[in-house]
N, C-alpha and C positions, 0 to 999 in steps of 0.2 A: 473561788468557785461561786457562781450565781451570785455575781455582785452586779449585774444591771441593774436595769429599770423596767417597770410596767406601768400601764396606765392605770389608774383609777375604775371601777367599777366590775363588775360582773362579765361571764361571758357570754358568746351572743352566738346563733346560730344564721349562718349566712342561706338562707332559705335556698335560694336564684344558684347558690354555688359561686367560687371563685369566679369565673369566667366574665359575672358580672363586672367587676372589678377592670380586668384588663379589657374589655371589650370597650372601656370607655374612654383610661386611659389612650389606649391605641386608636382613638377618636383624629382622621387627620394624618397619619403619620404612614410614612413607606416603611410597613414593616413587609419583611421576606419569609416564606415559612419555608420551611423544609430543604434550606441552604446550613450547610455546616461550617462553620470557622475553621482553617490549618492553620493559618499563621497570620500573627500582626505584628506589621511593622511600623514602627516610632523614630522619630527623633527628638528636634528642640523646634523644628516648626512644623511637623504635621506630623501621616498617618495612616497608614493602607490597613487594609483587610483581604485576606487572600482566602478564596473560596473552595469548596475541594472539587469543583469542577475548576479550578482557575481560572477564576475569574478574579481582578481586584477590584475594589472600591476604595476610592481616594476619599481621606478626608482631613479637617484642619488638626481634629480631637477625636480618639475614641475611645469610649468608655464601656469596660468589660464587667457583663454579668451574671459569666456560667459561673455554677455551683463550682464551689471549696472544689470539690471533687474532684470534678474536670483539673483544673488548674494546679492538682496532685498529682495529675497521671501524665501532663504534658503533651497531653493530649492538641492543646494550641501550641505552638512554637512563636517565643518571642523574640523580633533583632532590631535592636540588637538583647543580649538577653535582659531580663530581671534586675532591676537595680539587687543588691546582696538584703536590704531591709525587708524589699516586696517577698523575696524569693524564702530569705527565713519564716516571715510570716505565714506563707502558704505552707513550710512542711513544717511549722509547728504546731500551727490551728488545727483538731483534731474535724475529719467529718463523721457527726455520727448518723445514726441508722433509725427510722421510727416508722415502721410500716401499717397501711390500715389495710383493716378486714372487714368488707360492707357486707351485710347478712340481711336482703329484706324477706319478709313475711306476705302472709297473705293479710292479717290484720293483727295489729299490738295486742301481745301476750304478755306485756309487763307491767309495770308501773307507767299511766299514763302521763303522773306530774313530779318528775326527776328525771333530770338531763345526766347527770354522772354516778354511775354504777363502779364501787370496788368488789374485786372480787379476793378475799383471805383465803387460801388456801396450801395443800401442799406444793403447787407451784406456783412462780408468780411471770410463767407464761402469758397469760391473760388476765392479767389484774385491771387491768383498766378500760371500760366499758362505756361509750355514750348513745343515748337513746336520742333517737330525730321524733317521739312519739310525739312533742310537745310543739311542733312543727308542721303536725299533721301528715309523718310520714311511718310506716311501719319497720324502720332500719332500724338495726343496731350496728355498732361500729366498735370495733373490738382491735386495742392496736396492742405490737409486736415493740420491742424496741434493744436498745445493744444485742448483746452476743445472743440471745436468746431470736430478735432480728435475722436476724445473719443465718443463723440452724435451720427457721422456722421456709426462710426464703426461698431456701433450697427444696424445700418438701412440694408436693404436686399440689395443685388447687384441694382435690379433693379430700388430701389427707387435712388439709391445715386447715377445712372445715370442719370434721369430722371431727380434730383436736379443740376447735371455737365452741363446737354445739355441745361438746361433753360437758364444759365450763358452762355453758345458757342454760343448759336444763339441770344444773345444779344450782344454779342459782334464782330461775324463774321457772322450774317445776320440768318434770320427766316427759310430760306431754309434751313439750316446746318442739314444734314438727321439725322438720326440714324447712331452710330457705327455699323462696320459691327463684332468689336470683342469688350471685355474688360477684362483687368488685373487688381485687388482691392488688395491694402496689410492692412491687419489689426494687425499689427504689438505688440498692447497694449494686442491683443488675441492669441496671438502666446504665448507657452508656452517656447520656447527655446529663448524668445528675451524680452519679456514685456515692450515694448515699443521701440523708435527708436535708440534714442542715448542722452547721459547727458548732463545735463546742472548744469550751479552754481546756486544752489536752495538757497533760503535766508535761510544766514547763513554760507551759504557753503564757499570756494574761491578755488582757484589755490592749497595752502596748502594741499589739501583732496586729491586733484589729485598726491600731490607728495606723500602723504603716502602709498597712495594705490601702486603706482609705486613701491616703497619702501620695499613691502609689508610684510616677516617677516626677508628676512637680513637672512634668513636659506636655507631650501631645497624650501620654498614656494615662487612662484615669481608671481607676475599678470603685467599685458598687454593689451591694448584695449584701442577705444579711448577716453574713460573714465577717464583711465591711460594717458592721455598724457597731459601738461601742456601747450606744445605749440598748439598744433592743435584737441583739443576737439571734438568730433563727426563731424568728418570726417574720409575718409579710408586712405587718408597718416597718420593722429596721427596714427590711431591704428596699420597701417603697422609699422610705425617708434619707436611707443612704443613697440612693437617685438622686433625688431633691440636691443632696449638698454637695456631691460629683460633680453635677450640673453648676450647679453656682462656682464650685473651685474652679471647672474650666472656664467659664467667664471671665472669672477676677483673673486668672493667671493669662488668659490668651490677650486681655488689657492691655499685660504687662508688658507682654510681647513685641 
């Protein structure tokens, strides 16, 4: 358990938000929004993509990168199916759950210079707390995660603030108003992600993670960070497991 890698130094607040990120990546490229995958099909020289309007798209290589989740629930149908290596991999990698709860204010009530807030208490619903004050922004961000996750998902916005703000004004004082916004991810009920990102589920190891990478050694390649050995549910693995997906189909369509 927790036998990867990290990189060196401290952590970093992404001011711009993700978005920056893929908006540059996707610099150039025909990406499609709001088209669903049903099925991919593979062999030993190519590769379709069937859409849930049916529509297909041909191509030489393709390389898959919905969430663990999806790829649990079979959600895409593969043909022919799953090599047996790919297919253990997916139902042994566990996907877990780590939900956030954005609380902004009208103006910072806490500590202006600390980015991570523990919370000790009799539960440890919301133990862990990070402040955007250092940012220049009035949020607090208060995450959910396992079984506790999963309870908490289920509850209505309103309660599962009601439950965040007991914890804020126990910890940064009884005056701490009401949010004047909120943002809830419910990530295990989202159908394009079911859940956050994987873990080694007993049983599981690093191994799962390289078959899947592996994935059939033909036109089928996957990706994500699921797929990555070194850096597990995180957005560098999945960026970096990209990177070397890409390069395997290279080298392997060469061979070809």
């Amino acid at each position: 358990i927790d036998d990867n890698e990290e990189f060196a130094g401290g952590d970093a607040l992404l001011s711009g938000g993700y978005a920056q990120i893929t908006e540059v990546l996707g610099r150039g490229l025909d990406i499609r929004l709001g088209r669903r995958v049903t099925e991919v099909r593979w062999s030993d020289r190519n590769a379709s993509v069937v859409l849930g309007d049916g529509t297909v798209l041909e191509a030489s290589d393709v390389i898959v990168t919905v969430p663990l989740g999806v790829l649990k629930t079979n959600a895409i149908t593969f043909d022919p199916p799953l090599p047996e290596p790919v297919r253990r991999a997916v139902d042994s990698l566990g996907m877990g759950l780590l939900n956030k709860h954005w609380l902004r204010f009208d103006t910072v009530r806490w500590p202006r210079d600390i980015d991570w807030h523990e919370y000790l208490g009799p539960s440890t619903r919301w133990s862990e707390w990070v402040s955007l004050a250092t940012i220049g922004a009035p949020v607090l961000l208060v995450f959910s995660a396992a079984d506790a996750a999963d309870e908490i998902e289920r509850l209505e916005d309103r309660a599962i603030v009601a439950e965040a703000m007991a914890v804020a004004r126990t910890m940064f004082g009884a005056d701490l108003p009401d949010p004047v916004a909120t943002q809830i991810t419910r990530w295990r009920s989202d159908p394009l992600a079911l859940g956050s990102y994987s873990f080694n589920a007993v049983g599981s190891s690093n191994a799962d993670r390289r078959a899947l990478a592996r994935g059939t050694g033909l036109s089928l390649h996957f990706a994500g960070e699921a797929a990555s050995q070194r850096y597990p549910g995180t957005v560098h693995g999945a960026l970096l497991s990209g990177r070397q997906a890409a390069a395997r189909l290279i080298t392997e369509r060469q061979r070809r």
